[in-house]
Backbone as numpy.savetxt, mean C-alpha at the origin, in Angstrom:
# Nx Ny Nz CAx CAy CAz Cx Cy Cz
-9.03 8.38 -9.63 -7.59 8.53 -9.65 -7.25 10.01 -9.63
-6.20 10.04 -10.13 -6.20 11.56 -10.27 -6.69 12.42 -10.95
-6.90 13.56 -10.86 -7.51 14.82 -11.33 -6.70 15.77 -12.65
-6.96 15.94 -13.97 -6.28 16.58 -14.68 -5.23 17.42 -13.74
-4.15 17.43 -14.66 -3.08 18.64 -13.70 -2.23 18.01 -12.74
-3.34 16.97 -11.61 -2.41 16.42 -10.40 -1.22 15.50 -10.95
-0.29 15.29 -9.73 0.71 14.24 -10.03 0.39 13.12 -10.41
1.27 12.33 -10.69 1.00 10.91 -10.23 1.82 10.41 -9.60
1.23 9.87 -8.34 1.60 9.62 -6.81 1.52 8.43 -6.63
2.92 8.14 -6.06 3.38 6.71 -5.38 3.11 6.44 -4.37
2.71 5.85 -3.54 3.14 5.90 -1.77 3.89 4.14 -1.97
4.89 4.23 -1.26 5.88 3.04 -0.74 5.75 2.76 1.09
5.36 1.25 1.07 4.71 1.01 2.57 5.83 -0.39 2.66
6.64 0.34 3.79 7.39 -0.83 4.12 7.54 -1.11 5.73
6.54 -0.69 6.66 6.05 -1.10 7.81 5.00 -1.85 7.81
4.93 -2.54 8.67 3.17 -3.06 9.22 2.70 -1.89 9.86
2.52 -0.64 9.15 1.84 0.11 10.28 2.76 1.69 9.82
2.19 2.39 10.81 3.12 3.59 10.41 3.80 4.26 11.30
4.94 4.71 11.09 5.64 5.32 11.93 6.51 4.33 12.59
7.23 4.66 13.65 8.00 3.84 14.71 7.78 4.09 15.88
6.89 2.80 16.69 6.30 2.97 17.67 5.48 1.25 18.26
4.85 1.65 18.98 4.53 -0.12 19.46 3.58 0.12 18.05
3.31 -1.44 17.68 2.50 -2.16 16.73 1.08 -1.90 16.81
0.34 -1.21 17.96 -1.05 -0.94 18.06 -1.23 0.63 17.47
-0.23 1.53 17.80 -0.16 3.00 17.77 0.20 2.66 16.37
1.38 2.03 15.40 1.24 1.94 13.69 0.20 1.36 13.42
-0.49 0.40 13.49 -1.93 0.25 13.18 -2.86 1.11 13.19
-2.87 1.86 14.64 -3.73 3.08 14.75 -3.63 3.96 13.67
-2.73 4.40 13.28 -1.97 5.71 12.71 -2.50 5.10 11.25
-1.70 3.77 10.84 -1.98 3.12 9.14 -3.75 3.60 9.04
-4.52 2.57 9.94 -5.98 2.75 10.26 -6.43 4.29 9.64
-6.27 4.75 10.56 -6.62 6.53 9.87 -6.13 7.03 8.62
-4.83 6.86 8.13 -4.01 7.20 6.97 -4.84 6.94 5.59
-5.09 5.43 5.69 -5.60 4.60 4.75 -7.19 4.61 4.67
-8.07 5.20 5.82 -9.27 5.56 5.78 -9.51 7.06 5.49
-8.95 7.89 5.74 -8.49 9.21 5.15 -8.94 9.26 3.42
-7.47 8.60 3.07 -7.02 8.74 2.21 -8.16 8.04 1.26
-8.86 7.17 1.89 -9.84 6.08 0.67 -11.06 6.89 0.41
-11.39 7.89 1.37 -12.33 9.01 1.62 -11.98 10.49 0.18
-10.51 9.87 0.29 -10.76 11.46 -0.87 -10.49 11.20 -2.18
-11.06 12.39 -2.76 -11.02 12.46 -4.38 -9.98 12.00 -5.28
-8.71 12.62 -4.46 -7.28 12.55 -4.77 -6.68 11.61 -4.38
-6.61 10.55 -5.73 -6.34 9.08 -5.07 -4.41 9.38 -5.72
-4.23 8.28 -5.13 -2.60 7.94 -5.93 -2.69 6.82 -6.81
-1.50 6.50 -7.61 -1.66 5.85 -9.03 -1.64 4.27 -8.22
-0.50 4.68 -7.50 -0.20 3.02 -6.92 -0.07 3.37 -5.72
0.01 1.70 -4.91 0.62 1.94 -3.36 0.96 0.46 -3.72
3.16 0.52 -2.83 3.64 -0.13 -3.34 3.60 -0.97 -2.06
3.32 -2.32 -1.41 3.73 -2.97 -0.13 5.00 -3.77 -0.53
6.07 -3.90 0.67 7.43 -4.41 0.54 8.07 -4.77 1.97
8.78 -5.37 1.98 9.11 -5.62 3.38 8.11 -6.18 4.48
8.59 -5.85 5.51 7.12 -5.82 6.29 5.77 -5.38 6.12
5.63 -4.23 5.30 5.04 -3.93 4.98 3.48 -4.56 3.96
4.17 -5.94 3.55 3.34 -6.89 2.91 2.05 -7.45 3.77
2.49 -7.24 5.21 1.55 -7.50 5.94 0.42 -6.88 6.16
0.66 -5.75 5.56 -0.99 -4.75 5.26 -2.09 -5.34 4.42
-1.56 -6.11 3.78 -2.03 -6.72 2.63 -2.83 -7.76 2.79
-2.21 -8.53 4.30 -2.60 -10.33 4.53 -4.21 -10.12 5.34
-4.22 -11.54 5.96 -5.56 -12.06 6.60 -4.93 -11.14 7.79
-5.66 -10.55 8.82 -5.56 -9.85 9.84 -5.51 -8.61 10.14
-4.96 -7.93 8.89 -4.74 -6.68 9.08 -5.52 -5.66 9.13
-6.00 -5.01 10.07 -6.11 -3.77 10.51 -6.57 -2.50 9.37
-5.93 -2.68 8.26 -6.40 -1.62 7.15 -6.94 -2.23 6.10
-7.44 -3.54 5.69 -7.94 -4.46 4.42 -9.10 -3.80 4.09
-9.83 -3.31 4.45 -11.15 -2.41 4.09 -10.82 -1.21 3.52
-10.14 -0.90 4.22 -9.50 0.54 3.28 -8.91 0.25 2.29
-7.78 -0.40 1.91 -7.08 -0.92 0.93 -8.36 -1.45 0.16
-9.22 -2.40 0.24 -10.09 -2.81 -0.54 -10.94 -1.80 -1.46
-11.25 -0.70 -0.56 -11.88 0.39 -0.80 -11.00 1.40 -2.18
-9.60 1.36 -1.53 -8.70 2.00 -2.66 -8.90 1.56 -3.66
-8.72 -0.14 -3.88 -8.27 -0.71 -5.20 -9.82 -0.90 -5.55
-10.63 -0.78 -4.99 -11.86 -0.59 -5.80 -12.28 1.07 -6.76
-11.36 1.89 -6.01 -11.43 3.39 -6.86 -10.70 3.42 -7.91
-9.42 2.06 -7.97 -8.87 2.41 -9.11 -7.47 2.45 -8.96
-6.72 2.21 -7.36 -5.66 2.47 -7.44 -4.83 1.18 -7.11
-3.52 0.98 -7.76 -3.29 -0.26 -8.31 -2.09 -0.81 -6.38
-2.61 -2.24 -6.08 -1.90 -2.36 -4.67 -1.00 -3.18 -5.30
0.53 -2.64 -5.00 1.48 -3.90 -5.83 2.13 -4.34 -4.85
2.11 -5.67 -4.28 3.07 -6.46 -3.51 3.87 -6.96 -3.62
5.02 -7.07 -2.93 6.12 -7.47 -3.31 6.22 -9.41 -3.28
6.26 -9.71 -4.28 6.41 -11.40 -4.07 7.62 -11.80 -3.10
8.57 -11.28 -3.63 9.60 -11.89 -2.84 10.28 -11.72 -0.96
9.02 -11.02 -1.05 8.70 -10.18 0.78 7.71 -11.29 1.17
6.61 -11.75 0.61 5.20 -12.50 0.57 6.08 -13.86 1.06
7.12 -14.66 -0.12 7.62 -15.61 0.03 8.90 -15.83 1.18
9.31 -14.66 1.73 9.99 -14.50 2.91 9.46 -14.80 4.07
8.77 -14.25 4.55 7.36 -14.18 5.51 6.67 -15.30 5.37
6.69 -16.21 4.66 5.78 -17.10 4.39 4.18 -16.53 4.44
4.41 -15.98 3.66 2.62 -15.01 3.49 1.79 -14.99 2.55
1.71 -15.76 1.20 1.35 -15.91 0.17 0.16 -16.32 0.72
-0.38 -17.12 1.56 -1.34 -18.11 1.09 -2.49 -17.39 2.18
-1.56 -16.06 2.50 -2.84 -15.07 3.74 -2.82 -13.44 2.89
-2.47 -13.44 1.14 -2.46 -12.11 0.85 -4.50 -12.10 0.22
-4.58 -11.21 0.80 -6.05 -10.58 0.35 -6.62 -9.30 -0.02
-5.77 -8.43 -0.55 -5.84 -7.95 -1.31 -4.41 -7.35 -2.48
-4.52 -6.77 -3.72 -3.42 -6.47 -4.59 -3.18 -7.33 -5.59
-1.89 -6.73 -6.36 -1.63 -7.93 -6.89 0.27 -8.24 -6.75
-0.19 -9.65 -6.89 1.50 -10.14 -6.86 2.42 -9.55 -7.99
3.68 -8.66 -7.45 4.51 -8.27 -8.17 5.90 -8.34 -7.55
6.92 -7.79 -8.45 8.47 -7.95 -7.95 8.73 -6.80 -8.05
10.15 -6.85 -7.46 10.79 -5.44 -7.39 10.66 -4.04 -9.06
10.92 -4.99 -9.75 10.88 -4.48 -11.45 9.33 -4.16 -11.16
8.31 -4.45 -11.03 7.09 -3.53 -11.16 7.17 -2.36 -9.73
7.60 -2.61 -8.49 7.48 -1.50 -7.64 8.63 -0.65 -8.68
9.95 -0.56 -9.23 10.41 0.34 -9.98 9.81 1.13 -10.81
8.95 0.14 -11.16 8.44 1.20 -12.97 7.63 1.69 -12.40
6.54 1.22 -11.53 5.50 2.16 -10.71 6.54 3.70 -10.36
7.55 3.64 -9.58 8.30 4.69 -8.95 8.77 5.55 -10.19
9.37 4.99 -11.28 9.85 5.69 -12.18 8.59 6.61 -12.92
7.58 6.24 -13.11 6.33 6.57 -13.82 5.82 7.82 -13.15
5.97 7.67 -11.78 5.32 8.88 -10.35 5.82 10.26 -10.94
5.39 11.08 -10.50 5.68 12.66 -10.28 6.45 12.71 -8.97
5.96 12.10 -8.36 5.62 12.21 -6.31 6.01 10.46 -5.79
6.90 10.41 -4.92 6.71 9.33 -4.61 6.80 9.16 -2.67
5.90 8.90 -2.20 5.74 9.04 -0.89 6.04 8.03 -0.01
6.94 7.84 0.58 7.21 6.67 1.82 6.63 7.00 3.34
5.71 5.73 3.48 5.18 5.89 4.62 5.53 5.05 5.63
């Protein structure tokens, strides 16, 4: 997690992907971001999925190894239930854990840093 001194860092993921662009180029982009990021020392406290963004989370996606890799270092994946139950996506989430808006808050309120990707 983090390092004496560092923040504590949010990132908020409310795309399938990153940026705005066709769906292969945000995959591409998430892909690297999330393999990057699982590579270094300097982890963040949480990473919040919401919206579309829940779909990072499910059967198919493109970054589940990385994410797996995160929450195996320690850093907490909070999904949004009521995004999961929109989507009809509950029964394809594989990694995180199920949460509501009131835990992505207190995660955000708790941060130093809070990063939207």
């Amino acid at each position: 997690m983090n390092a004496p001194n560092q923040p504590v860092t949010v990132i908020l993921v409310s795309n399938d992907g990153m940026g705005k662009s066709t769906v292969d180029l945000q995959h591409i982009a998430a892909d690297k971001y999330f393999g990057l990021l699982a590579a270094h020392d300097l982890l963040p406290a949480a990473i919040c999925f919401y919206t579309d963004g829940v779909r990072l989370v499910c059967e198919g996606s493109p970054v589940l190894d990385h994410l797996r890799a995160l929450e195996a270092k320690g850093v907490h994946l909070i999904v949004c239930q009521t995004c999961l139950d929109h989507l009809d996506l509950n029964d394809k989430l594989r990694v995180g854990i199920v949460g509501g808006m009131p835990d992505i808050i207190d995660a955000q309120w708790r941060a130093d840093k809070v990063i939207t990707i």
